[in-house]
C-alpha positions in Angstrom: 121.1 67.3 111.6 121.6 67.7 107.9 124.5 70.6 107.6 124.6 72.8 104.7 127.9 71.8 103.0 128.2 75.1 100.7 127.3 77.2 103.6 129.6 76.0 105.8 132.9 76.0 103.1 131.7 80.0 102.4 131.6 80.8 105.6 134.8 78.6 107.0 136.2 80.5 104.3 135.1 83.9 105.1 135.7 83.3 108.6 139.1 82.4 108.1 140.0 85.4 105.6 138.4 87.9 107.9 140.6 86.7 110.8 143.6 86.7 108.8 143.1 90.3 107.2 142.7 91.8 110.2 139.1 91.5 111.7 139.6 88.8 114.4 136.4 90.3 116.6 134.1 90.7 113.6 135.2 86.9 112.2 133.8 85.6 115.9 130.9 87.8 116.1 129.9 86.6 112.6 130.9 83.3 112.5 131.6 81.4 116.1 129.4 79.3 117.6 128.8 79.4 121.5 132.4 77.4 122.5 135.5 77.8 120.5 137.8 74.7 120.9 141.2 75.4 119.8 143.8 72.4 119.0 146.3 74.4 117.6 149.1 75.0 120.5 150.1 78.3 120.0 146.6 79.7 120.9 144.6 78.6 124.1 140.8 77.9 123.7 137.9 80.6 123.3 137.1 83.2 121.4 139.2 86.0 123.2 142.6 84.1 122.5 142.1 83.7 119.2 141.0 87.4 118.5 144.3 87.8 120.8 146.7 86.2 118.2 144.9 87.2 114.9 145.6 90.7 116.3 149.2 90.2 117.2 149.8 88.6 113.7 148.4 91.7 111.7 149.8 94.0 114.3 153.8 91.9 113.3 152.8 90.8 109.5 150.5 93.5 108.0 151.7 92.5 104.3 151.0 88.5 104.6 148.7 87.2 102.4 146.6 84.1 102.0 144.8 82.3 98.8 142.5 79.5 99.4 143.5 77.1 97.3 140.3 74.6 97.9 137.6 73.8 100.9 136.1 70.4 101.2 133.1 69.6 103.0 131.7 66.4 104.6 129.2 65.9 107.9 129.8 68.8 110.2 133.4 69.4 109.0 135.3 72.1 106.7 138.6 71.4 105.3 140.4 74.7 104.2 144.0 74.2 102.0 145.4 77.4 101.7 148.6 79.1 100.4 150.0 81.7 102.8 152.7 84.1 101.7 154.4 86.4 104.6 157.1 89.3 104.8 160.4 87.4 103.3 158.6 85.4 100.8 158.1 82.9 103.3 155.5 80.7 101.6 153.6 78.0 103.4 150.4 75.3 102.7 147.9 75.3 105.5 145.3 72.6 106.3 142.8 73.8 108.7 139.9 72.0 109.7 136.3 73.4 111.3 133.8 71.9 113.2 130.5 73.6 112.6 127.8 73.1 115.0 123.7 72.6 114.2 123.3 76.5 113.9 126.2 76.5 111.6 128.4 78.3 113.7 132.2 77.2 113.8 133.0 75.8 116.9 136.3 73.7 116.6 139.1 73.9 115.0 142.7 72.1 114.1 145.4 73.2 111.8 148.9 72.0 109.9 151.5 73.7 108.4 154.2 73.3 106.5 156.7 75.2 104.5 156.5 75.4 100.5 160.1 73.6 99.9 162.1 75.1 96.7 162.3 71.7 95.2 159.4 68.5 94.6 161.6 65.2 94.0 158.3 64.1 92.4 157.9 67.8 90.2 154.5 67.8 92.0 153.2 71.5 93.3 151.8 71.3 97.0 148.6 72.6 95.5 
């Protein structure tokens, strides 16, 4: 099947945002397919445990914030890199990556992060 590239980056995209601001349930409702596989290993698979830990993170971190820096698209995959501020000024760069099925529903997903370090040896910015 021919997946609709823009589609899929605006919704991986809203998806991810909804999730992060707060509205975990509504983000699956909307967005997730019929399975949710989950690689990341703080959060099990399904759509319950990931509501679960959205929740718990706006519940702790109400005042994080997130800007998504770029979204690439190829086949049935979304790459999202985002910068992600919390309480302290903790600032981190995110990669996650969605698998969308034919309906265009997320149904996969695998993440990376890393912190934003203070100094670049090569003056580069991680975005």
């Amino acid at each position: 099947m021919d997946h609709n590239l823009a589609a899929n980056k605006a919704n991986a995209i809203a998806f991810y945002e909804m999730a992060y601001r707060g509205d975990p349930a509504r983000a699956v409702e909307l967005y997730v397919g019929d399975e949710y596989i989950q690689h990341n290993p703080l959060v099990d698979n399904g759509p319950q445990p990931f509501i679960d830990y959205f929740n718990r993170m706006q519940k702790e971190y109400p005042d994080k914030d997130i800007e998504f820096v770029r979204a690439v698209a190829e086949g049935d995959l979304v790459a999202l890199h985002t910068h992600q501020v919390w309480p302290g000024n903790d600032q981190y760069v995110t990669m996650d990556f969605f698998r969308f099925d034919d309906n265009g529903k997320i149904v996969e997903h695998w993440d990376a992060i890393q912190d934003v370090p203070a100094e670049s040896k090569n003056g580069n910015t991680m975005y």
